[in-house]
C-alpha positions as CSV (number, residue, x, y, z in Angstrom):
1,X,97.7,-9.4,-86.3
2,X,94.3,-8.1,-85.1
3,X,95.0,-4.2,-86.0
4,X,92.1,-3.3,-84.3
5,X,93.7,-4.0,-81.1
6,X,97.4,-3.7,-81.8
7,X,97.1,0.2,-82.2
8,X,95.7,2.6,-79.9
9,X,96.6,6.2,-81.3
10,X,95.7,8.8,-78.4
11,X,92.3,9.9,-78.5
12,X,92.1,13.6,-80.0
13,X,88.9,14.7,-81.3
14,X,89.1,14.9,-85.3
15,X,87.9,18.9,-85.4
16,X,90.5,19.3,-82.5
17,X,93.5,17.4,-84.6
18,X,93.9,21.1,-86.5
19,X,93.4,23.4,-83.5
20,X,96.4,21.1,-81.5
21,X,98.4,21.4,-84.2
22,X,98.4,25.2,-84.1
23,X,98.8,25.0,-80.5
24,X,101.6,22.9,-80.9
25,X,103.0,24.7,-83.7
26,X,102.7,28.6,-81.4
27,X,104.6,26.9,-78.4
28,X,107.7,26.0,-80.4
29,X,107.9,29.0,-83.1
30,X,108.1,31.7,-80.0
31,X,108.3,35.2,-79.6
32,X,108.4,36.8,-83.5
33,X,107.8,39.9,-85.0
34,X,105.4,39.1,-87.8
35,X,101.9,40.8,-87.7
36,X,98.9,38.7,-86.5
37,X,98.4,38.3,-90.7
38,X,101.6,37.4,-91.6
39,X,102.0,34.4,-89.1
40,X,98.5,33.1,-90.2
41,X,100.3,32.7,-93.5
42,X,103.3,30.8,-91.5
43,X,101.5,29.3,-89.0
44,X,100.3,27.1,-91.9
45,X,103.1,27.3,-94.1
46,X,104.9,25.2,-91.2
47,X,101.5,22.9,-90.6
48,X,101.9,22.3,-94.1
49,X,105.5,21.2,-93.9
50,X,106.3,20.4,-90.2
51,X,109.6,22.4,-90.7
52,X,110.3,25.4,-88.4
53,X,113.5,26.7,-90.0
54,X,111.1,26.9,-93.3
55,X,108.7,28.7,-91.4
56,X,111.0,31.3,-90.3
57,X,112.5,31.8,-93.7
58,X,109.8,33.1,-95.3
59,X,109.9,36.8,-96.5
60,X,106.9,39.3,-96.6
61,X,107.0,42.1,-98.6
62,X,105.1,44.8,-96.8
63,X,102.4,45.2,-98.5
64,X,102.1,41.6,-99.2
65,X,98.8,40.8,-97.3
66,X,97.2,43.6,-97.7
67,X,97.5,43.4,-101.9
68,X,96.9,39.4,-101.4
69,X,93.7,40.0,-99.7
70,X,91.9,43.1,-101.3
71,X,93.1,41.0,-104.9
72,X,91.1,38.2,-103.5
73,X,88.3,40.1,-102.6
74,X,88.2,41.4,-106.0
75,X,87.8,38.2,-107.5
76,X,91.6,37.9,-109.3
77,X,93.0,35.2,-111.0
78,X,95.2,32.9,-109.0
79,X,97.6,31.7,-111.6
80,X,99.6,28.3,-110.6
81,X,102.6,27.1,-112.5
82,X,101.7,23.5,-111.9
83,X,98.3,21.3,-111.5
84,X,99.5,20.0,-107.8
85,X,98.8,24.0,-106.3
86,X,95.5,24.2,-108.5
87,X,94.4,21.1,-107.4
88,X,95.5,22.2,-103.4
89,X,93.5,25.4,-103.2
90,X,90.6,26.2,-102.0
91,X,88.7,27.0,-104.9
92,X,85.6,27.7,-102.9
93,X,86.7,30.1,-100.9
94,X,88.5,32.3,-104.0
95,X,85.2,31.4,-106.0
96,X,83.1,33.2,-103.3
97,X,84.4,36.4,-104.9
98,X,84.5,35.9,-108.3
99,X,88.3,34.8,-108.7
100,X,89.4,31.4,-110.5
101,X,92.4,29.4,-110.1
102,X,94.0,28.3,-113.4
103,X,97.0,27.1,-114.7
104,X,98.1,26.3,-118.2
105,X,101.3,24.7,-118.4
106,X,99.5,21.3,-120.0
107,X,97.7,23.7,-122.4
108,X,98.4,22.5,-126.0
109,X,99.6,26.0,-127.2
110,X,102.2,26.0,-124.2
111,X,103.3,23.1,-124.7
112,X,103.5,23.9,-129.3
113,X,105.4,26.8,-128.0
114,X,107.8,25.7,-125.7
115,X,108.7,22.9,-128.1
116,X,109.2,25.4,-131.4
117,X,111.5,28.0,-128.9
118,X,113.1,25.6,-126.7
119,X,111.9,26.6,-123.3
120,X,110.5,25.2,-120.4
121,X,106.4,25.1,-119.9
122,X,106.6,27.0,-117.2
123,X,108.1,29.5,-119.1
124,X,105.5,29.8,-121.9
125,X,102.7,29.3,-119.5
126,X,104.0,32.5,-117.9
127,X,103.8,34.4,-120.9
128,X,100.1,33.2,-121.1
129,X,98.9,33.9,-118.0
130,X,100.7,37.3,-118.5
131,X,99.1,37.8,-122.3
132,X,95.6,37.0,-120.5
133,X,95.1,40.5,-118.3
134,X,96.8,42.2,-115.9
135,X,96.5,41.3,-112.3
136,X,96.3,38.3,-110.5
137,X,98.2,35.9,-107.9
138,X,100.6,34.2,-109.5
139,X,101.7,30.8,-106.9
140,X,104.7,29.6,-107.5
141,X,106.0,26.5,-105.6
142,X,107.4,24.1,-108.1
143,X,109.3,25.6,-111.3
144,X,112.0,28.7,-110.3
145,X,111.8,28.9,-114.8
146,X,108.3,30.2,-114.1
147,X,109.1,32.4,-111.1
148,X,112.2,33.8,-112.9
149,X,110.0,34.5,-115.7
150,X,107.0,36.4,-114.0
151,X,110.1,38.2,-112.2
152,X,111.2,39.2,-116.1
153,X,107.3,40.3,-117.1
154,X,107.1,42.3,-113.7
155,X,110.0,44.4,-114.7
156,X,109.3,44.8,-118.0
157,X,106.0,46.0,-117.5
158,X,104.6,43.1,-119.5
159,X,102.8,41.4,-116.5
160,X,101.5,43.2,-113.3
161,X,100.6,40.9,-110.6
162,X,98.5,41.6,-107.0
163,X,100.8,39.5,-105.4
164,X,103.6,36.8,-106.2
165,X,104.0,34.1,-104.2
166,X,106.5,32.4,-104.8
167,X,108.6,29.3,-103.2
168,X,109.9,26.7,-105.5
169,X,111.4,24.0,-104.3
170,X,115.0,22.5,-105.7
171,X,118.8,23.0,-106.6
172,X,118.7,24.9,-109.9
173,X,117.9,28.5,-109.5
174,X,115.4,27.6,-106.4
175,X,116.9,29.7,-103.7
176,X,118.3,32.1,-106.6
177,X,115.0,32.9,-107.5
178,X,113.7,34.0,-104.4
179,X,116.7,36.0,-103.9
180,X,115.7,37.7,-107.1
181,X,111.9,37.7,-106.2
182,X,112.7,39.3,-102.6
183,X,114.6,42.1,-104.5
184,X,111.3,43.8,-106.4
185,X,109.4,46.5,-105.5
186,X,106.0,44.4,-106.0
187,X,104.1,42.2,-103.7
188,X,105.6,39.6,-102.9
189,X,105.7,36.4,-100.0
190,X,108.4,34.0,-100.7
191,X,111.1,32.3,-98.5
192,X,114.9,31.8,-98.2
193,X,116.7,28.8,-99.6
194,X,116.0,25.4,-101.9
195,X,113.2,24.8,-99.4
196,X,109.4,25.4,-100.7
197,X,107.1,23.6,-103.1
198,X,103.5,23.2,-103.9
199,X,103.0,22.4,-100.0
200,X,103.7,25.6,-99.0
201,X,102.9,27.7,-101.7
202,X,99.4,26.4,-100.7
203,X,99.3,26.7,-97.7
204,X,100.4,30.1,-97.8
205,X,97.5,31.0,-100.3
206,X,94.9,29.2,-98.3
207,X,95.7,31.5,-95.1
208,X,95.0,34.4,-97.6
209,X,92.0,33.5,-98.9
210,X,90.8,32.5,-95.1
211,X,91.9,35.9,-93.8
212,X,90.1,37.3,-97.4
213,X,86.6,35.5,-95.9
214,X,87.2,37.0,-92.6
């Protein structure tokens, strides 16, 4: 078969593909009551993910954008729980103030500790990033262990992030943990259900640090 000829996709400019998509993507999410920020962040949590009913699950604290931008600005930490978000950011654009996006749940004292105590890496490499300085993003999309755990710091006064974002993806303790992150009196932008993961979480970082540059 001669793929050259057997498939002829409909001709759409690459640096138009993105702009289309939005288009797309504005037409079938509707009316809403989400401030021009806070659908940025879902207007690409759903690019990210192609599912609406994600989109229009996802949970804002108020002063959610406001605490995600100024921390970016002010070159914070973005703490990931696994290398798949670290690896998805933009580093550039969080770079451009100062910030750095890290993650240490391969780090060999995590993983010595989590062995000796018996608990997950996420867990540990909460209490790390926690240990390291106050402040920060902490993104959140694959381990609820880690978002449950940051959720423990916060309260105890042990860890005081900018902003949590936070939307694992799973069965155990997923949705449970957003339940329990939606419930805190910190900054938080997270979404109902097992839905999430690194995808999102990404996404949903990435429209903060483009609003941050705007």
């Amino acid at each position: 078969m001669d793929f050259k000829t057997a498939f002829v996709p409909e001709t759409v400019k690459p640096m138009e593909i993105e702009s289309l998509s939005f288009s797309m993507i504005d037409e079938e999410f509707g009316p809403h009551d989400l401030s021009p920020e806070e659908y940025a962040v879902v207007q690409r949590v759903i690019h990210a993910c192609a599912d609406f009913d994600l989109g229009k699950s996802v949970l804002f604290h108020p002063d959610a954008i406001k605490s995600g931008i100024q921390a970016i600005r002010n070159g914070a930490r973005v703490i990931c729980d696994v290398q798949m978000i670290q690896s998805g950011v933009s580093k550039p654009r969080i770079e451009k103030f100062g910030g750095s996006v890290n993650v240490y749940i391969s780090d060999e004292d995590v993983m010595k500790e989590a062995k000796e105590l018996g608990l997950t890496r996420a867990i540990v490499s909460m209490r790390k990033a926690a240990a390291l300085g106050d402040g920060g993003i902490y993104a959140i999309g694959n381990a609820p262990t880690a978002l449950l755990e940051i959720i423990r710091l916060a309260k105890e006064g042990l860890a005081k992030p900018d902003l949590i974002i936070g939307m694992p993806v799973g069965f155990v303790s997923a949705a449970e943990s957003k339940e329990e992150l939606a419930k805190l009196d910190i900054p938080f932008i997270t979404n109902i259900g097992r839905k999430g993961g690194s995808t999102v979480t990404v996404a949903a970082l990435n429209a903060l640090s483009l609003l941050a540059v705007k």
